[in-house]
N, C-alpha and C positions, 0 to 999 in steps of 0.2 A: 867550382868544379863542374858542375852543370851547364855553366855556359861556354867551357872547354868541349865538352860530347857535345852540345849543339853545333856549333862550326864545324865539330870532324864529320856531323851528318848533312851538313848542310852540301856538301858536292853529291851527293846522292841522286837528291831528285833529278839534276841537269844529266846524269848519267844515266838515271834509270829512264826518262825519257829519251835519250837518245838510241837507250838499247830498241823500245818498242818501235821507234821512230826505221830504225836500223833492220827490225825485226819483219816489218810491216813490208817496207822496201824488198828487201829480198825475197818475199813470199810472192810479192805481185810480179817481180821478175821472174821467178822460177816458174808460176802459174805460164804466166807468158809465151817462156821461152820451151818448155814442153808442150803446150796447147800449139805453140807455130811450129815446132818441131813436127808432131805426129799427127795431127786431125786435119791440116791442109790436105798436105798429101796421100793420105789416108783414104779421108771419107769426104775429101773436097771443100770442106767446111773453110770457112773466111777467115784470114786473118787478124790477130785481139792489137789494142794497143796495152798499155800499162795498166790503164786504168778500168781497161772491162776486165780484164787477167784477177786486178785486185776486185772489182765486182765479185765477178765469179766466187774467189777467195773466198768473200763476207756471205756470201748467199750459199754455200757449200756449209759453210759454219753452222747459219742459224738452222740449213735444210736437217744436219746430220748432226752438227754438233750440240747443239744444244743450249751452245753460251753456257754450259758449266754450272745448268740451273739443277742438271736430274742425274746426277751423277750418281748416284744411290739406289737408283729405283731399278733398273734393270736389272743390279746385282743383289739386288733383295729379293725380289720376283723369282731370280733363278734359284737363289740359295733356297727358298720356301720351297720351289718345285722339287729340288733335289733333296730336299728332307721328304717331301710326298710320296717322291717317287721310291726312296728307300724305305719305305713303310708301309709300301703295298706288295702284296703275293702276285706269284706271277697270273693268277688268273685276271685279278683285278689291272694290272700294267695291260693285259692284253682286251681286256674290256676296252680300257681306255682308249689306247691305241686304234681299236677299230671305230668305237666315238668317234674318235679326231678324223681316222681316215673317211666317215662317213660325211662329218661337218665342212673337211676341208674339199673334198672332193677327190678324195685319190683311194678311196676304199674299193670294195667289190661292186660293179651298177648294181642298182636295185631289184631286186629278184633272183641272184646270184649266190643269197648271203651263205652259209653255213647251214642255214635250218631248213633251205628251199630244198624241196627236190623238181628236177626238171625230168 
């Protein structure tokens, strides 16, 4: 009986390679044919063949995607903040906030703050 399930999986792999084979193909096309579609005429930029389209493709991946290493982390980071943030009073969220906006750079300039007087 085992060696019955074995044969019926045995068409698998030539299928399932061909999906990715199948998969791959149409991305670097689609890359392609959008990238020559809009940014020639657009913004002047050069024409791709298949194979920078699919470059692109792979370097888009590792830039943003990640390769499917950190799947967990950004929504753990946020789940933790969103429990943070629900367990502080509103003075402490507005503390915070002006923190950030001092760290990031979009708070009040310096000497402007709440406690100055001019």
């Amino acid at each position: 009986m085992m060696e019955r399930r074995w044969w019926k999986l045995l068409w698998i792999a030539p299928v399932a390679l061909f999906a990715m084979v199948l998969f791959v193909a149409l991305g670097g096309w689609g890359v392609r044919v959008l990238w020559n579609w809009l940014l020639p005429p657009l913004f002047g930029w050069p024409v791709i063949t298949f194979w920078q389209a699919l470059g692109l493709l792979v370097l888009c991946r590792l830039l943003f995607g990640g390769m499917g290493f950190h799947r967990g982390v950004g929504s753990n980071m946020r789940g933790r903040m969103r429990e943070r943030w629900a367990g502080m009073t509103p003075e402490e969220r507005e503390r915070l906030r002006q923190k950030m906006g001092e760290h990031f750079g979009f708070g009040p300039p310096s000497g402007e703050g709440p406690g100055t007087s001019v």
